[in-house]
LUMGU-715686 format. One record per residue: residue number from 1; residue in three letters; x, y, z of N, C-alpha, C in turn. Coordinates in steps of 0.05 Angstrom, whole numbers. Atoms other than C-alpha are relative to their C-alpha. Layout:
+-----+-----+--------+--------+--------+--------+--------+--------+--------+--------+--------+
!   n ! res !   n_xx !   n_yy !   n_zz !  ca_xx !  ca_yy !  ca_zz !   c_xx !   c_yy !   c_zz !
+-----+-----+--------+--------+--------+--------+--------+--------+--------+--------+--------+
! NUM ! ALA !      X !      Y !      Z !      X !      Y !      Z !      X !      Y !      Z !
...
+-----+-----+--------+--------+--------+--------+--------+--------+--------+--------+--------+
This chain:
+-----+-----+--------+--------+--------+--------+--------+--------+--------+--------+--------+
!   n ! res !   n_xx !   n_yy !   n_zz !  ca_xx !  ca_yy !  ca_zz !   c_xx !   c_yy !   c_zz !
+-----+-----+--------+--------+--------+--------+--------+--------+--------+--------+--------+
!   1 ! UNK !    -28 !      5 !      5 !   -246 !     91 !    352 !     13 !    -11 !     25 !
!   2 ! UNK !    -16 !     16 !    -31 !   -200 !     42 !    404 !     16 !     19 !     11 !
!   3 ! UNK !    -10 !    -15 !    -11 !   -167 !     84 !    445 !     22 !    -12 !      5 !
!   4 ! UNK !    -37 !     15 !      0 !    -96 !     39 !    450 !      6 !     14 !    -22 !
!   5 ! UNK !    -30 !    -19 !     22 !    -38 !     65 !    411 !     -1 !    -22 !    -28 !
!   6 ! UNK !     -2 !     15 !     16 !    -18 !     34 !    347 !     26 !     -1 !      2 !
!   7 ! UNK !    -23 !      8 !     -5 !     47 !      1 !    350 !     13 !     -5 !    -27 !
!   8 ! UNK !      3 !      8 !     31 !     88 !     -2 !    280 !     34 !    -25 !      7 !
!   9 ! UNK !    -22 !     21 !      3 !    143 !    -62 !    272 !      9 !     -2 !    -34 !
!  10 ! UNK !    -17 !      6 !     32 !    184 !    -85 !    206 !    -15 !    -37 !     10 !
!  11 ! UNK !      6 !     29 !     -8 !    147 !   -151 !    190 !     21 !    -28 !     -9 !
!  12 ! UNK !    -16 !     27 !     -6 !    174 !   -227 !    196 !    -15 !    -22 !    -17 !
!  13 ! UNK !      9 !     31 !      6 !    165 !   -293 !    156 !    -30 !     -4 !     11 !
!  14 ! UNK !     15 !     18 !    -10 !    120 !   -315 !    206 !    -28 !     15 !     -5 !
!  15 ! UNK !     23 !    -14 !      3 !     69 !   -253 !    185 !    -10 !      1 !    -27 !
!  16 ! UNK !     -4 !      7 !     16 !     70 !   -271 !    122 !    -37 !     -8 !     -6 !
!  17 ! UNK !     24 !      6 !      0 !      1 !   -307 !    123 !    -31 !     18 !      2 !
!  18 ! UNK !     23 !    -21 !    -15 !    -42 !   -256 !    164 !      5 !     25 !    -21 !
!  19 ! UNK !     -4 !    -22 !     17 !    -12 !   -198 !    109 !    -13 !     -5 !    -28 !
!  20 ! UNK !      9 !      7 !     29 !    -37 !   -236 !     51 !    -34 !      7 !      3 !
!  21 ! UNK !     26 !     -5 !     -8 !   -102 !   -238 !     81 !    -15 !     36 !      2 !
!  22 ! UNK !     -1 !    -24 !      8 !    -96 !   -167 !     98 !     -4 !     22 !    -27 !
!  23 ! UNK !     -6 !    -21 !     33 !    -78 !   -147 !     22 !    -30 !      2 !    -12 !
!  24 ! UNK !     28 !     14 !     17 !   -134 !   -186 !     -3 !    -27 !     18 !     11 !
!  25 ! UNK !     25 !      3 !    -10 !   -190 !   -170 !     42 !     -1 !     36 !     -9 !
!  26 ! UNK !      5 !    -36 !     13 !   -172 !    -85 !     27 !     -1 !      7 !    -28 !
!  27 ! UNK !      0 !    -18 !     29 !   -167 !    -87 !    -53 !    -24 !    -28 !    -11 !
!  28 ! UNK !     22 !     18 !     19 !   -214 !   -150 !    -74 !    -21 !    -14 !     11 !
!  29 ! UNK !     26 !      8 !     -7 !   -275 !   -180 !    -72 !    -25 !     15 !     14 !
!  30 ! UNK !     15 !    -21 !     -8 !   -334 !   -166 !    -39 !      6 !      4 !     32 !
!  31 ! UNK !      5 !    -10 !    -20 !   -308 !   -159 !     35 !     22 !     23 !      0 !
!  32 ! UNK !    -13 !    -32 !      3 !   -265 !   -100 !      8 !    -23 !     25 !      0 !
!  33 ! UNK !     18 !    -22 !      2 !   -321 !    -66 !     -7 !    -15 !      8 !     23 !
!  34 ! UNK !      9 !    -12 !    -20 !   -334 !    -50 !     61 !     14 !     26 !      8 !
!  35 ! UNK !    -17 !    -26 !      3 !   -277 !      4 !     61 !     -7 !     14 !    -33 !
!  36 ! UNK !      7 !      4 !     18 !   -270 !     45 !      5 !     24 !      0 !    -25 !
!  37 ! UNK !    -24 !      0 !     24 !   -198 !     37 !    -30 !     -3 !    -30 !    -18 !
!  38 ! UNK !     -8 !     28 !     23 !   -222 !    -28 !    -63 !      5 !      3 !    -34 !
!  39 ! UNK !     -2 !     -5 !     32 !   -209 !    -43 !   -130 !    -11 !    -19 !    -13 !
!  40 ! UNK !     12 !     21 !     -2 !   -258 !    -96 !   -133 !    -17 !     -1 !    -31 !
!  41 ! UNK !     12 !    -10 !     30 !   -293 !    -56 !   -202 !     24 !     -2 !    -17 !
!  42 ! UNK !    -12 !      9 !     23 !   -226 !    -57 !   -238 !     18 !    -25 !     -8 !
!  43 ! UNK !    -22 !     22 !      2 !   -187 !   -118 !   -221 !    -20 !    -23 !     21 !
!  44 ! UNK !      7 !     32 !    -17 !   -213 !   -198 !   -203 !     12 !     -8 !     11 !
!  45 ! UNK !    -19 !     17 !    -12 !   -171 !   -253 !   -174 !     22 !     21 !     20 !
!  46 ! UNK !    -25 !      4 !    -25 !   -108 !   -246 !   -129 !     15 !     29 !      0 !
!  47 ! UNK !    -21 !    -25 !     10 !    -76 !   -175 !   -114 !     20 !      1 !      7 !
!  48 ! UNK !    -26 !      2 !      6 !    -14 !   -208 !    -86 !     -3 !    -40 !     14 !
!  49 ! UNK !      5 !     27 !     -7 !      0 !   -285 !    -60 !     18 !     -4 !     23 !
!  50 ! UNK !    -22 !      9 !    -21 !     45 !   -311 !     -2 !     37 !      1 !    -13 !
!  51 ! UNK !    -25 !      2 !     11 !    103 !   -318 !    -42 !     15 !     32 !    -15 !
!  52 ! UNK !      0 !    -30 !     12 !    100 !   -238 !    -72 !      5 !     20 !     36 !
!  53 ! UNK !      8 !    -14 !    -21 !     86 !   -218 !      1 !     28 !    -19 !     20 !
!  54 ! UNK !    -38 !      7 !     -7 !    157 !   -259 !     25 !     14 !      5 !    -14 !
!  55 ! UNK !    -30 !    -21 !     15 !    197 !   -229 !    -27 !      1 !     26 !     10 !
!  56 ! UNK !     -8 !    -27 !     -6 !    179 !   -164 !     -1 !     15 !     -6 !     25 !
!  57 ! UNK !    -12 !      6 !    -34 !    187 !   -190 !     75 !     35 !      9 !      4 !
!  58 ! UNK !    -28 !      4 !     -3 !    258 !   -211 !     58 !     20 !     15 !    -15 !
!  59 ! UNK !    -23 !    -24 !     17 !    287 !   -148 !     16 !     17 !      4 !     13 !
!  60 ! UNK !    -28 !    -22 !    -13 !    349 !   -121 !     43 !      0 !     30 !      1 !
!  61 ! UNK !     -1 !    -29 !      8 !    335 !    -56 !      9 !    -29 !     12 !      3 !
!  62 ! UNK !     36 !    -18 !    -12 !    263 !    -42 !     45 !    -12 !    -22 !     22 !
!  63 ! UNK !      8 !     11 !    -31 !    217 !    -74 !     98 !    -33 !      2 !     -8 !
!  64 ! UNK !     24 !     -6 !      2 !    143 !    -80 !     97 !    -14 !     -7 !     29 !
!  65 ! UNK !      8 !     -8 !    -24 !    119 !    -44 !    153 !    -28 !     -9 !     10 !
!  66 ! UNK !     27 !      6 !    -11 !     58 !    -65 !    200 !     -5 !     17 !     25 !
!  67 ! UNK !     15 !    -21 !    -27 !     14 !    -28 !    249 !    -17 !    -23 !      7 !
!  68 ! UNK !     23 !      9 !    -20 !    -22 !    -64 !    303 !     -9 !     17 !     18 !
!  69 ! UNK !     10 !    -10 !    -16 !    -61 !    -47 !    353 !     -9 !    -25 !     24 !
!  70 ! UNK !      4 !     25 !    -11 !    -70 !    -88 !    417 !     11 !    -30 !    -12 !
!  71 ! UNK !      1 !     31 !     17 !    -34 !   -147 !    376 !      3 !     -4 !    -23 !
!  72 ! UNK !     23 !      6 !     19 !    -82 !   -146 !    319 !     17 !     14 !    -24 !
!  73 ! UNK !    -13 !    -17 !     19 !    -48 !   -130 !    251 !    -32 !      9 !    -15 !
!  74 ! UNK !     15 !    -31 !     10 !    -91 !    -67 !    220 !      8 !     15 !    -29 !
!  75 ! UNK !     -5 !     -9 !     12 !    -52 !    -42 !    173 !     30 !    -12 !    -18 !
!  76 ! UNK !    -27 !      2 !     10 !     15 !    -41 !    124 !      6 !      8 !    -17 !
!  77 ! UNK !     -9 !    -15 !     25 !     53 !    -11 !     74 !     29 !    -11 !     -9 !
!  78 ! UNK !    -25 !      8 !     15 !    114 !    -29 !     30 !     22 !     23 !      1 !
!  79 ! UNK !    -16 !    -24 !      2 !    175 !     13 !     38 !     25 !    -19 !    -15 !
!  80 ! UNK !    -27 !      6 !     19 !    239 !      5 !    -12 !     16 !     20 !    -13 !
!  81 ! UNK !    -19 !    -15 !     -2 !    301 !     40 !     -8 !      7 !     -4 !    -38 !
!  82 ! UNK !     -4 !     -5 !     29 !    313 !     68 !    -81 !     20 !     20 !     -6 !
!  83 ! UNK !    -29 !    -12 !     -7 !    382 !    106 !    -71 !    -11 !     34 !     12 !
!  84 ! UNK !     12 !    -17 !    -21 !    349 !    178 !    -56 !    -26 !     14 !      6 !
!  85 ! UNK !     33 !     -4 !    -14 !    277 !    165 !    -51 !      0 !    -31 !      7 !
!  86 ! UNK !     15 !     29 !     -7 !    236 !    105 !    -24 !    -27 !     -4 !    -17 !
!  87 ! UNK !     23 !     22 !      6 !    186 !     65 !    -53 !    -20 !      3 !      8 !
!  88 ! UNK !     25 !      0 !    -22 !    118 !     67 !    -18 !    -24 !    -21 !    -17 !
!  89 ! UNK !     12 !     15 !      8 !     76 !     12 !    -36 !    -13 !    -22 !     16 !
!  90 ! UNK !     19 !     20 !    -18 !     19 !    -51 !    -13 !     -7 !     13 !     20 !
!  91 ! UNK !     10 !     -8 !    -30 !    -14 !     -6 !     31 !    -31 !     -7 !      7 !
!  92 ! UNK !     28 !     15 !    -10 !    -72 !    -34 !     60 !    -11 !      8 !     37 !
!  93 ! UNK !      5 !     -6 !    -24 !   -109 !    -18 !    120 !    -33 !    -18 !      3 !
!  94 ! UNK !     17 !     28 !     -6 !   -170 !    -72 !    150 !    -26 !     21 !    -14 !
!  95 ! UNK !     19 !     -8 !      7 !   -228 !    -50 !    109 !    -20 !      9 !     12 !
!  96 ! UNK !     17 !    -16 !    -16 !   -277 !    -34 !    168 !     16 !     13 !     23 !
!  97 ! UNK !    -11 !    -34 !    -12 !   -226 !     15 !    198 !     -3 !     19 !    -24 !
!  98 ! UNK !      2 !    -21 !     14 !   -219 !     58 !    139 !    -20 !     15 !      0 !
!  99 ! UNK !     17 !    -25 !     -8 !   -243 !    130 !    134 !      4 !      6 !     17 !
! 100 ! UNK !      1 !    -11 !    -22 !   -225 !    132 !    203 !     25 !     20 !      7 !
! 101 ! UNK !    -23 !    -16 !     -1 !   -157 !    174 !    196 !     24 !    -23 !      4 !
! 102 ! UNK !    -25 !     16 !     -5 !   -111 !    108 !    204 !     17 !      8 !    -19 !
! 103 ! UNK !    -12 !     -6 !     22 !    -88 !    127 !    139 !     17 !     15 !      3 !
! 104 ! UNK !    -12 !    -33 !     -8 !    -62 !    188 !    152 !     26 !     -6 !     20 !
! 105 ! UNK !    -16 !      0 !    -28 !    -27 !    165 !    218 !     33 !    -23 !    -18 !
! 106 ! UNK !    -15 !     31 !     14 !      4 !     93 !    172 !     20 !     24 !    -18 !
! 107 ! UNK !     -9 !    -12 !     16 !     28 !    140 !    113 !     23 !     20 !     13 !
! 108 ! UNK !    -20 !    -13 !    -10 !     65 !    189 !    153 !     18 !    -13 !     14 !
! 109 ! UNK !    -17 !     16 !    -21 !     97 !    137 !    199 !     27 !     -8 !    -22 !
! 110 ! UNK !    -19 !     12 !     21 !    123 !    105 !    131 !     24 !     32 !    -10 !
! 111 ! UNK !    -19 !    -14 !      8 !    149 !    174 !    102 !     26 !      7 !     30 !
! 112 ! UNK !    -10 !    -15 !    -23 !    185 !    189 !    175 !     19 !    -18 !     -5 !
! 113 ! UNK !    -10 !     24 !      7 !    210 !    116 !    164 !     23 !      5 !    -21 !
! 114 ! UNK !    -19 !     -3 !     38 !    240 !    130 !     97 !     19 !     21 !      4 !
! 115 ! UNK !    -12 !    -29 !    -10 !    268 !    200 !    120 !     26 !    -10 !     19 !
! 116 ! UNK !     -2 !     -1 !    -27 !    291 !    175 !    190 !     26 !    -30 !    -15 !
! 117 ! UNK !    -24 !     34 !     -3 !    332 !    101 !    159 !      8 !     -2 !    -19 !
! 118 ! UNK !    -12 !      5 !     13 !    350 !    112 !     95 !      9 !     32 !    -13 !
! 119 ! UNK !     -3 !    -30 !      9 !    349 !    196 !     84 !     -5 !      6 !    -25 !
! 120 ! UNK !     13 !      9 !     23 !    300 !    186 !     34 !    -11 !     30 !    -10 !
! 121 ! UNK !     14 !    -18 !      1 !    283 !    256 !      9 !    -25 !     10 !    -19 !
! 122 ! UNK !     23 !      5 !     12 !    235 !    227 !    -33 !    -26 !    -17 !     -6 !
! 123 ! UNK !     22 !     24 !     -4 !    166 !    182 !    -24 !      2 !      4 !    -30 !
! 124 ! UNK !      3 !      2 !     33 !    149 !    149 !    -95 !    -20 !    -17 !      5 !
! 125 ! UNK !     19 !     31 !     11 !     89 !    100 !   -114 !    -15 !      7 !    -24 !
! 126 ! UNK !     21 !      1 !     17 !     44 !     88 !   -170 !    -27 !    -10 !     13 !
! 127 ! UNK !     22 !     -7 !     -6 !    -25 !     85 !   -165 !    -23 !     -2 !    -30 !
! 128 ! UNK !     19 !     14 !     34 !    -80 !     56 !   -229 !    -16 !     32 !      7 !
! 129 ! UNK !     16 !    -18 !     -7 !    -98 !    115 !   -251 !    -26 !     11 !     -1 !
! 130 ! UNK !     34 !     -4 !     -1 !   -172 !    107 !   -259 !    -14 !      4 !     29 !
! 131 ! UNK !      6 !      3 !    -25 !   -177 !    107 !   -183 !     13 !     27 !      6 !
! 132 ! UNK !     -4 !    -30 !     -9 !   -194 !    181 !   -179 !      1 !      5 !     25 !
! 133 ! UNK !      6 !     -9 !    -30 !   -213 !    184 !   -105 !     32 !    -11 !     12 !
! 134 ! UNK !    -29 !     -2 !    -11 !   -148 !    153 !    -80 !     25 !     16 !    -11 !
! 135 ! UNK !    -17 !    -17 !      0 !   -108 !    196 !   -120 !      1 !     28 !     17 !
! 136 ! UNK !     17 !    -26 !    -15 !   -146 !    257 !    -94 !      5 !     -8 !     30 !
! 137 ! UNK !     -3 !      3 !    -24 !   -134 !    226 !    -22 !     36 !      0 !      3 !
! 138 ! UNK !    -36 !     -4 !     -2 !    -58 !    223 !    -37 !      8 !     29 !     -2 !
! 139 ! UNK !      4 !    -25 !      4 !    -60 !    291 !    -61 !      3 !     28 !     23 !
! 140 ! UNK !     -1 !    -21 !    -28 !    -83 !    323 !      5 !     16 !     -5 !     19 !
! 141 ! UNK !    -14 !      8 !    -23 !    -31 !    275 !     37 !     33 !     26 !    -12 !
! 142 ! UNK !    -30 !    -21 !      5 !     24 !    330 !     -3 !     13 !    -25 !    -29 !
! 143 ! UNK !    -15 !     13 !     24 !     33 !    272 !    -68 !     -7 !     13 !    -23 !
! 144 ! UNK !     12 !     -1 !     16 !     32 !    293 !   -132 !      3 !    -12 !    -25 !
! 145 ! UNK !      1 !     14 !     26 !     13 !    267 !   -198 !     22 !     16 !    -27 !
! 146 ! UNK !    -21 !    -13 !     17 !     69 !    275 !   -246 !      1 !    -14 !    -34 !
! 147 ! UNK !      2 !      1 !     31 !     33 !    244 !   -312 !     12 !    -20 !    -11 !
! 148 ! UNK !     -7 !     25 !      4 !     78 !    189 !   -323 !    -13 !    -21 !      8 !
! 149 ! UNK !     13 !     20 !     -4 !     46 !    132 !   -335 !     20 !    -33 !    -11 !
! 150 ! UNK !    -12 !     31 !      0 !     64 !     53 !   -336 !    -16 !    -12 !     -5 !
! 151 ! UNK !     28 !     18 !      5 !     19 !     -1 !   -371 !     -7 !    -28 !     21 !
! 152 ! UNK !      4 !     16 !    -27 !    -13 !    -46 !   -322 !     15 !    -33 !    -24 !
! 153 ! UNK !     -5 !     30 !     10 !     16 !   -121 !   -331 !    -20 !    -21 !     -2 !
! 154 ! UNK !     27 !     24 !      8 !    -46 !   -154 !   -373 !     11 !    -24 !    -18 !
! 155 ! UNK !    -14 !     23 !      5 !    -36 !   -230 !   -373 !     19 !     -8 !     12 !
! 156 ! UNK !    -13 !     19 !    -26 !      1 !   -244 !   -309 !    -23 !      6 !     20 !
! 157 ! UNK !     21 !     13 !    -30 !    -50 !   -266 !   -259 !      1 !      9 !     29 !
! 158 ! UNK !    -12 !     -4 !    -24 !     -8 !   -254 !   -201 !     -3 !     28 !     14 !
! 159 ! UNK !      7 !    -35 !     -4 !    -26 !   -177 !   -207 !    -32 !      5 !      4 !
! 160 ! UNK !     20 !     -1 !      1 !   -104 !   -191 !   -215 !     -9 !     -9 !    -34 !
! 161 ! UNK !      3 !      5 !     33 !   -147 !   -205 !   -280 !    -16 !     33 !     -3 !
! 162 ! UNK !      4 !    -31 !     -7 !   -164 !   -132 !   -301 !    -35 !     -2 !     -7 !
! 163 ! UNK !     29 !     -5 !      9 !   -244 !   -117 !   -319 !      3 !     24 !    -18 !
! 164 ! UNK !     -2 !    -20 !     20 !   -227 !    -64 !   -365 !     25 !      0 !    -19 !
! 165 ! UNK !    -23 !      5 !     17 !   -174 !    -56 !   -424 !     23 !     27 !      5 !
! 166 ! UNK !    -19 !    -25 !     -2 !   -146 !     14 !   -404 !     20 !     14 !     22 !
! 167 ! UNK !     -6 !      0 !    -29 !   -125 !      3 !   -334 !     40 !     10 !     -4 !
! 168 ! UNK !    -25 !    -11 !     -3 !    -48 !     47 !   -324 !      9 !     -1 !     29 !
! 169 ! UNK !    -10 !    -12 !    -40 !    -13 !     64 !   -261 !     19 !     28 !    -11 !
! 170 ! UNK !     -6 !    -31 !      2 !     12 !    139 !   -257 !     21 !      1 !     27 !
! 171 ! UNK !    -16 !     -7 !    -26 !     67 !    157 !   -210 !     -3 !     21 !     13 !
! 172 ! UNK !     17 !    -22 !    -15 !     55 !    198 !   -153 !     20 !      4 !     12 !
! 173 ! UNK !    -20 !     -2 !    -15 !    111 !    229 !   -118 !      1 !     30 !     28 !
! 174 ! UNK !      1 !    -22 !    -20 !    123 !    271 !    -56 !     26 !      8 !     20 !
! 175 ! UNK !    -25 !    -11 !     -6 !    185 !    313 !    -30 !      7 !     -3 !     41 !
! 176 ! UNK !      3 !      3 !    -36 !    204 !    292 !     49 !     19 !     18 !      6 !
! 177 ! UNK !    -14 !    -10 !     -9 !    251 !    338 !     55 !     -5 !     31 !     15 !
+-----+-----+--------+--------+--------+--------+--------+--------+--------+--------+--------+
């Protein structure tokens, strides 16, 4: 593990590029599958594009946070102010770090984030819920599964093409207060 700090910023236009890459390389294909939150078995193509990844940039009402290290972007997550919880969403971390606890360090930075700038006393995301092990990793982070479910959007592209017909997302929520 590098022994430098990780540094977290609110990202910019100009990171825009290097985040796409980021998204991609942690949920698809095969150089996801060197970590293990891919989703490379239930979803093909694109899991967001340049243009998905500057609408978040430029919200007013959230920020999509980055962790470097030395420089080097590593990590990121989506935060969006939702009057009195936040959002938590696109989290990605460089596929041959994972497993190593960055997770842990990224996730709490975001809820402190959410707590700390908008007095968020609530983290929120969804999460496909066939992807037992990351729920189970959210779980021990203090989220929990609250059964509500959402049908994935089959037949827009821009989300992925799915490999299965039953694919949901479940909301997962967790109390910051």
């Amino acid at each position: 593990m590098p022994t430098s700090e990780l540094t977290f910023r609110t990202a910019l236009d100009a990171d825009v590029p290097g985040l796409v890459e980021l998204i991609e390389s942690a949920y698809r294909g095969d150089a996801s599958r060197a970590g293990w939150t891919t989703e490379a078995d239930l979803l093909a193509g694109q899991r967001t594009d340049p243009d998905g990844v500057r609408a978040v940039v430029r919200k007013t009402d959230g920020r999509l946070l980055i962790a470097e290290r030395d420089g080097e972007l590593i990590a990121c997550c989506q935060l969006e102010h939702r009057g009195d919880h936040a959002y938590f969403g696109m989290f990605a971390v460089r596929p041959e770090l994972q497993g190593g606890g960055l997770g842990k360090v990224i996730i709490a930075e975001a809820e402190r984030t959410a707590r700390e700038t908008w007095g968020a006393r609530e983290m929120r995301m969804t999460v496909i819920r066939q992807r037992d092990e990351l729920i189970a990793w959210y779980e021990r982070r203090g989220y929990r599964r609250t059964g509500q479910l959402t049908p994935f959007p089959y037949g827009d592209e821009r989300f992925g093409i799915p490999q299965r017909p039953d694919l949901e997302f479940e909301l997962l929520i967790k109390s910051l207060g």
